[in-house]
N, C-alpha and C positions, 0 to 999 in steps of 0.2 A: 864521641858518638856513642850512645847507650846501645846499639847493638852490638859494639865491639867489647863493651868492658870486660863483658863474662867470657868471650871467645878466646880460644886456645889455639892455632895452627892444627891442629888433629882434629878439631871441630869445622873445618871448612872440607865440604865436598869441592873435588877437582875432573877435570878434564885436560886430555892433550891434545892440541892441533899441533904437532909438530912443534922444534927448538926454534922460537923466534926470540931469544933474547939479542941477538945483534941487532934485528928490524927494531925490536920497541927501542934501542939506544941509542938508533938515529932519526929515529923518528922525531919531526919539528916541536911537537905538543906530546905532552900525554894527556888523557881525555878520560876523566873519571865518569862516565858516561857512557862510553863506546867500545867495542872491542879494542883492546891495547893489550891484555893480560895474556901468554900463550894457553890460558884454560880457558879461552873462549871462545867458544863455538855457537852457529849461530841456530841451531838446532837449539839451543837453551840460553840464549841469549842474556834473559834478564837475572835466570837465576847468577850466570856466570859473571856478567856486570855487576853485580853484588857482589859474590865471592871474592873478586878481584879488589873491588874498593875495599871489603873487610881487612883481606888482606895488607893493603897499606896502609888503612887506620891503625890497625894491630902494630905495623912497623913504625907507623908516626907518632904511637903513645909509646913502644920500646924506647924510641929516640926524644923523649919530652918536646915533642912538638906534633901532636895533633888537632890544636887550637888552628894551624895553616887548613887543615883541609876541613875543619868545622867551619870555617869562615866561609871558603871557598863554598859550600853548601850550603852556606847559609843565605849567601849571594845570590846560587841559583834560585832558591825559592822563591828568595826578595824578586827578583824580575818575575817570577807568574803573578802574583798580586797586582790585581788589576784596579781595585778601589782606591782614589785618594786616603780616606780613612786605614785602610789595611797596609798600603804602601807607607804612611808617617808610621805606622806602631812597628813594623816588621825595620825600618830602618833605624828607628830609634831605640830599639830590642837589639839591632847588630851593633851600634856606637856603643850602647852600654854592655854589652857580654865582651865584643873585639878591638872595639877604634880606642874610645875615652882612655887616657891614661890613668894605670895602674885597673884596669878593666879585669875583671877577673881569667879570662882569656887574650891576653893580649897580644896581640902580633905588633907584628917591628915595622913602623910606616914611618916615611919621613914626614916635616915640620907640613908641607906643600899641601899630601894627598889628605893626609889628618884636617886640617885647614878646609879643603875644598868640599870633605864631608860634612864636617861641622857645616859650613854653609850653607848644604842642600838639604838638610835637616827636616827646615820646616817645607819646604817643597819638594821631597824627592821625585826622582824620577829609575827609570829602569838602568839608568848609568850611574845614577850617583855613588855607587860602591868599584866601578867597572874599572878606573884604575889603580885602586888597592886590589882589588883581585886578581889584576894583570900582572901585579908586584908580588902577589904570594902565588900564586899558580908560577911564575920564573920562578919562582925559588923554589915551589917543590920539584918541578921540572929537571932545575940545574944541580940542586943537592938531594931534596931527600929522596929524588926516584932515582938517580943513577947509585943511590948507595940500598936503596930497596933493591934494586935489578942486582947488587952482590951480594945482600945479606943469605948468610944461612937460612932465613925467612921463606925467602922466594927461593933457593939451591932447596928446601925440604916442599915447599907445593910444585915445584918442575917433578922432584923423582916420586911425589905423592902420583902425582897427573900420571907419570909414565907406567906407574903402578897401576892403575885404575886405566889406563889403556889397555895395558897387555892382559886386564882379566877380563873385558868385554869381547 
């Protein structure tokens, strides 16, 4: 994501709602969208849904794999695209960045989901990506966000936030 390349962790503004790192680790979903992150408040809502995503872009390019949540973004947009025309180029701009193999961002799909994309290609629809994305949102879910929720990454924006709490 090009708003993350240049970003640092001491470059994100934070807030504190109180310690919910056990809430967000049992939480069913994490939702790069919604409040999920403990620095967000809904007083500033969109800024802090930002911060929060930057936040684990930043820990999904530490970890060489931030092509999961580029996809995953790139899905959500695909479904606003409401023209036949914008919908074929928007999905065939995702096969060739994330599905095709050896794709310059490649995510890891089995022989089935890859298959069933190729398929809807020349027809897509607002689902046609929806169960690859159900397959890479599980996997950030199950690994890279329970290892975000322990990195040093998120332990320095939790005592950044509590920092910037106790000075307001």
């Amino acid at each position: 994501m090009a708003s993350t390349d240049c970003m640092k962790p001491s470059d994100l503004p934070y807030r504190e709602e109180g310690d919910e790192e056990e809430k967000l680790e049992k939480q069913n979903r994490i939702s790069l969208e919604v409040k999920q992150f403990p620095f967000d408040t809904p007083s500033n809502e969109k800024q802090n849904v930002q911060t929060g995503k930057a936040a684990f872009c930043i820990f999904l390019k530490s970890e060489f794999c931030e092509e999961n949540i580029e996809f995953w973004t790139a899905c959500e947009d695909f479904k606003n695209h409401k023209s036949h025309k914008e919908m074929v180029s928007k999905a065939n701009s995702i096969y060739e960045e994330f599905i095709k193999n050896e794709a310059p961002k490649e995510i890891n799909l089995d022989f089935h989901t890859k298959n069933a994309i190729i398929q809807s290609l020349h027809e897509p629809t607002v689902t046609s990506f929806l169960a690859a994305q159900r397959k890479v949102y599980s996997l950030m879910e199950n690994n890279s966000y329970p290892r975000f929720i322990h990195s040093d990454l998120y332990k320095e924006l939790c005592d950044a936030a509590r920092r910037e709490g106790k000075a307001h």
